[in-house]
N, C-alpha and C positions, 0 to 999 in steps of 0.2 A: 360655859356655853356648850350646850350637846353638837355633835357632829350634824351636819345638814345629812339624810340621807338621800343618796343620789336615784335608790329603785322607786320604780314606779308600781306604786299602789295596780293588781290586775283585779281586775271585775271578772267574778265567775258569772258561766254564763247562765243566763235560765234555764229550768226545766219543766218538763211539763208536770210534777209533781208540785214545783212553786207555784206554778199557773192553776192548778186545782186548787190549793189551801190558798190562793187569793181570793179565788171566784167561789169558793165553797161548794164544788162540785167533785166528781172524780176525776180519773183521768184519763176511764177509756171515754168518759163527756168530750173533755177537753182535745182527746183524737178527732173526736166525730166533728169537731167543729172546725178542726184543723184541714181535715179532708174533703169540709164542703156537704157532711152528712145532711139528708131531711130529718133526721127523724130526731132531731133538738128542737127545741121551744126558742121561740124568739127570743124572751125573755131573758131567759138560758144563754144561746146566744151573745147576744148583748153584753153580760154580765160578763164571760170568759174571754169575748173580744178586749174590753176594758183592760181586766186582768194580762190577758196577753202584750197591750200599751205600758202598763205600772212596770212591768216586771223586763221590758224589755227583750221577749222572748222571742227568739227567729231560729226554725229549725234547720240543722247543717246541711239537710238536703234541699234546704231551698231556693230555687231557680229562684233568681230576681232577674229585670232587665236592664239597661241601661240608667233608668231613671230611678231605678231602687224598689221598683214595684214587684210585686208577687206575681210571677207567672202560672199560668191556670195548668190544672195536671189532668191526666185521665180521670183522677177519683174525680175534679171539681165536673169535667164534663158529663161523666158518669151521671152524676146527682141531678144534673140540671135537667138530663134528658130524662132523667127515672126510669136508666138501665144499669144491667152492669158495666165494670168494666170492660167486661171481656169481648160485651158487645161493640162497646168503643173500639177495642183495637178491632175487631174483625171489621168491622166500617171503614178503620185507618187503609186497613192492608185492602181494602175491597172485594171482602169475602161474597160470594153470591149468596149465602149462609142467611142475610140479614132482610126481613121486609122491609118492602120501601118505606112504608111511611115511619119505619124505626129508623130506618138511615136518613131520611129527610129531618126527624126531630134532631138526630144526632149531630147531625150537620149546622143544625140551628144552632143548636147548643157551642160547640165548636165556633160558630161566629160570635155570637153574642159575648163569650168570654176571650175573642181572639187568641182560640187556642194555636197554638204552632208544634207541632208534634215533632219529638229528641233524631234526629237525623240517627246518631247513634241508637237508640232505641228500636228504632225502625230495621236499621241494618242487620239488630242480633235476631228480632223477629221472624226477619225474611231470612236469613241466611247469608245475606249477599254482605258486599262490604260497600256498596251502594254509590259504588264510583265506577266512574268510564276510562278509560285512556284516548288520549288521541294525541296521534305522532304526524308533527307536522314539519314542515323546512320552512326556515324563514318566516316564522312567525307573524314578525312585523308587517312585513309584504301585503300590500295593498292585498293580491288574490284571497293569501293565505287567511289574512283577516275577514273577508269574509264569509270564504268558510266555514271559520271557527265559529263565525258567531251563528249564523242558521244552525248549527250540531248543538254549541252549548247550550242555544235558547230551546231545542227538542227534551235535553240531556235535563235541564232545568225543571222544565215543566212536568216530569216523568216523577222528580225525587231525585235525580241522581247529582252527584260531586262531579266537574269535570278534571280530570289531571293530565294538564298539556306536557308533552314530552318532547321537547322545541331540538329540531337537528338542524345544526348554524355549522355546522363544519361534519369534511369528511369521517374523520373518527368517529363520530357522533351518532352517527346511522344504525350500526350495528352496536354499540353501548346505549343506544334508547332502546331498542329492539331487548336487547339483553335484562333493561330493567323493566321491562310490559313482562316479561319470562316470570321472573323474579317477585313482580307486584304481585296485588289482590285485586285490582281494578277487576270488575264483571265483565267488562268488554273491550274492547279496541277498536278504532275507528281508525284507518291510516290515510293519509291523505300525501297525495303524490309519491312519494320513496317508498320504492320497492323495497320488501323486506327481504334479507339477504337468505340466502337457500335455507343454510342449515337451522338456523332462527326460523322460518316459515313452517320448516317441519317441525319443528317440537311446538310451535303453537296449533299448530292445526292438529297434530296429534295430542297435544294435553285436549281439543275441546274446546279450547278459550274461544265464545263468540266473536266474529270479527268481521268487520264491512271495508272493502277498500272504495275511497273516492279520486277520481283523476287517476284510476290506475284499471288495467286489467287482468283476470287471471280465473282460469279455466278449472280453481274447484273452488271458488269462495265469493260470495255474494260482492257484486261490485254497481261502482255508479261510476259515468264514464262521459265523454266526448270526442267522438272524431276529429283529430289535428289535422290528419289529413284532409279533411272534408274541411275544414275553418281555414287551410291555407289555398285553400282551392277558391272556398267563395271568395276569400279577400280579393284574389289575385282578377280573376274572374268582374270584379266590380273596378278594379283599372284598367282593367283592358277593354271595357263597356266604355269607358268614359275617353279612350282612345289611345293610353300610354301603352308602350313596347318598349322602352326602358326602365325597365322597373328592379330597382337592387331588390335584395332582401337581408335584414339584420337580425340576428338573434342570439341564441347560447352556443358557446361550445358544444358539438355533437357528441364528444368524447369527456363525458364529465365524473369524476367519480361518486355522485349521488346514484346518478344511474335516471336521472331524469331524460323526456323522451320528449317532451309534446312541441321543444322548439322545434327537434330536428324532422320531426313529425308533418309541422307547417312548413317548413322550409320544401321537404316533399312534395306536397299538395302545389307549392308555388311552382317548381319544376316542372312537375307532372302538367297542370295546367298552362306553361309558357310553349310545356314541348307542342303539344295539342293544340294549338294554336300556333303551328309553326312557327314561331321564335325560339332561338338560342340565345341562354343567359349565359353571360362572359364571368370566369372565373372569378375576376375580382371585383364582380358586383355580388357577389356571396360575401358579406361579414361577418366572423362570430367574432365572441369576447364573455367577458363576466356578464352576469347577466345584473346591471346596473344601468339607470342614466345617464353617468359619468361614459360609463362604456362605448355605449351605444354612439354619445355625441361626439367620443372622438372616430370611432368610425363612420360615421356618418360625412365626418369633415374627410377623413379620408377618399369618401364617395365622391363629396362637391369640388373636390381638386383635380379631380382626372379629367383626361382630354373630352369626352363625352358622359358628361354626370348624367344621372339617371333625370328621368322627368317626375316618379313616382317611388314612393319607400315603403316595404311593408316590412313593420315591425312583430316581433316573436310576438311582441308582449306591449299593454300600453304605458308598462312605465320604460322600455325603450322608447317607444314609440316618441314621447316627452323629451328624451335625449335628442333625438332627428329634427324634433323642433328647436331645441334649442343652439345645436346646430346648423339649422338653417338662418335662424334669427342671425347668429354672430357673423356668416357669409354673408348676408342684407339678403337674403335670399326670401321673395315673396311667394306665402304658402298660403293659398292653393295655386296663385297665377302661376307661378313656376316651380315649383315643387308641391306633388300631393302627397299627404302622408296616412297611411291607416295602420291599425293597432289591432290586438285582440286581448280581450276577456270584456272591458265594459264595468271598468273599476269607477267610482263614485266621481272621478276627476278627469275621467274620460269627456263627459255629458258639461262639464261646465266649461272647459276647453276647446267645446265643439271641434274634440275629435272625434274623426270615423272609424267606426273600428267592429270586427270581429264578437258580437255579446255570448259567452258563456254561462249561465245560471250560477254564479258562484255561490252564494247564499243556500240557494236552493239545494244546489248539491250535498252543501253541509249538511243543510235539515233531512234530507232525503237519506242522505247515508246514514245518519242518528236513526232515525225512524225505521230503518232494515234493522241494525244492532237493537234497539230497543225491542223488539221484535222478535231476534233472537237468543237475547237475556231473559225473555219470557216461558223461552221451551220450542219456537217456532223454527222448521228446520224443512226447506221446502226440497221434496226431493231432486230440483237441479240447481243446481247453483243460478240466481238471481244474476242477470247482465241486465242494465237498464241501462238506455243510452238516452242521452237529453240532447237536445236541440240545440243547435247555433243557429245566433242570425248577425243579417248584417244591418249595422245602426249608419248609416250615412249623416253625415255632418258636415259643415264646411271647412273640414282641412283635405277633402278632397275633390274635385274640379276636372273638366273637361279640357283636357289637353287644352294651349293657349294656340290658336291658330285653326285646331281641327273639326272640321265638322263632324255633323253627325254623318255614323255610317262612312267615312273616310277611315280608309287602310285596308291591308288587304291581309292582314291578322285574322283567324279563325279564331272568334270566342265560342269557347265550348258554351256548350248549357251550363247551368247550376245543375248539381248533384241532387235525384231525389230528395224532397222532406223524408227524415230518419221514422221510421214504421212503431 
């Protein structure tokens, strides 16, 4: 008995010379038919498609998709539209080069074979390497999220790759900062975290495009919001409703992110109690991490003292969520005896019907995208860009007119609201 052998028989693969002495043609044919050429005969055609079935023949450069199918290339668009290639790519890249009703055929062509043009191929084209950075804190974070999404859905739509560089701890700040240095990303978008000194000058100095959000700074294009002016209205719309006891809860002022905008509101609350001649008592000021968890136990702290507050304003409304949850475990009824408001106006704010503080989160993201995209184009305005967006306040029923007080009862100075931002 002979030995079984164990190897496996291998199949060479086809060539396009096999595929020619099938089909009885050449083989610069058998290119042209491969690349979608016009100028073959149906006939022709036909007969080297066959050929190319028998023989099993799939060239190594070719793009399949998921389902195994052939994806269409510049040559096939090319053909369809009855241009060159070159005209294809200059339509891709949106050369002004092109007449419309060639870019319009082109374009058809491109649908009709759902073209989708090599992200990489694009990138060697343009020069670029066709991605953004953006360096956020806290990723997860109701705010942070979304931010991110109005930037990536700009960055998307543009062409570009997003590469998030997520700072969850202090270390972290200046080693993301260090890899934006270090990447090829086109641009940077930063949102909230200040970049550390000597990191801000070598990026500003290499050139690297960069838009900060939730941040300001006096040479580089930014999108922003008054803190102080958001803890002014809060405060401002309890004291309308008749409260003079009003804690306030937020972040450590002393943080090593280097973030601002708690300590910011807490500001505008002050400034606003003073103006209204009231004085806030030392430990009706709370900080802590900035979490639910946090918030609630300070909160319970609040509801223990010999005169708890009647109204809470929260940094933030995922605090803000902690104060309720806080009050809930006291039996404490909000709004009749505790009101609570919030700021930014995150998705879970609205179904909670809390009140609270709205900052354009979203917006700000797409907005900040939209300045970077801007200036990865060559656009470089001679002052630096400061644009300041809008707060408002969303009133809802977690806050309520004092239980007892009428209107216009007390003798509290409510300032005005703060001009609308110009």
């Amino acid at each position: 008995m002979k030995p079984v052998s164990t190897e496996r028989s291998v199949r060479r693969p086809a060539t396009i010379s096999a595929v020619a002495v099938r089909a009885g043609v050449s083989e610069s044919t058998v290119s042209r038919v491969l690349k979608g050429g016009a100028l073959v005969r149906e006939v022709t055609r036909r007969r080297v498609q066959e050929a190319l079935a028998e023989v099993g023949y799939r060239p190594s450069f070719m793009a399949l998709d998921r389902g195994g199918r052939r994806l269409a290339t510049i040559s096939d668009v090319a053909a369809r539209a009855g241009v060159g290639e070159a005209t294809v790519s200059r339509v891709l890249n949106g050369s002004a080069l092109v007449r419309t009703a060639t870019r319009q055929r082109v374009q058809a062509a491109m649908e009709e074979l759902d073209y989708r043009p090599s992200p990489i191929a694009r990138s060697l084209s343009r020069g670029r390497a066709m991605t953004l950075g953006v360096i956020a804190p806290f990723f997860v974070r109701p705010s942070a999220v979304e931010r991110l999404r109005g930037a990536e859905a700009g960055f998307t739509a543009a062409g570009y790759d997003t590469v998030l560089y997520n700072v969850g701890t202090p270390e972290q700040v200046r080693d993301q900062f260090e890899n934006v240095v270090r990447g090829r990303a086109d641009g940077i978008l930063v949102m909230s975290v200040p970049p550390p000194r000597g990191v801000m000058t070598r990026l500003v100095g290499g050139g690297m495009p960069m838009v900060l959000v939730d941040l300001r700074h006096a040479r580089l294009n930014h999108v922003y919001t008054d803190d102080i002016e958001g803890g002014q209205i809060a405060t401002q719309h309890l004291l309308q409703l008749g409260h003079r006891r009003i804690a306030f809860v937020g972040d450590f002022g002393d943080n090593p992110y280097g973030f601002t905008s708690s300590a910011h509101r807490c500001a505008g609350f002050l400034q606003t109690m003073r103006q209204a001649g009231l004085e806030v008592p030392a430990h009706y000021i709370k900080q802590g991490e900035h979490s639910r968890d946090a918030a609630g136990r300070l909160t319970s702290e609040l509801l223990t003292q010999k005169e708890p507050p009647t109204a809470i304003f929260a940094a933030s409304d995922t605090q803000a969520f902690g104060v309720l949850e806080a009050a809930s475990r006291a039996g404490l009824e909000v709004p009749g005896k505790l009101s609570v408001i919030g700021f930014d106006d995150i998705e879970m704010a609205a179904y909670l019907g809390l009140t609270t503080v709205r900052q354009p989160l979203e917006y700000s993201g797409a907005r900040g995208a939209e300045l970077l995209l801007e200036m990865t184009d060559g656009w470089r305005p001679r002052e630096p860009v400061a644009e300041k967006l809008l707060l408002e306040l969303r009133p809802r029923r977690m806050t309520a007119r004092i239980a007892g007080e009428a209107k216009g009862a007390g003798e509290a100075r409510v300032p005005r609201e703060p001009p609308p931002a110009k």
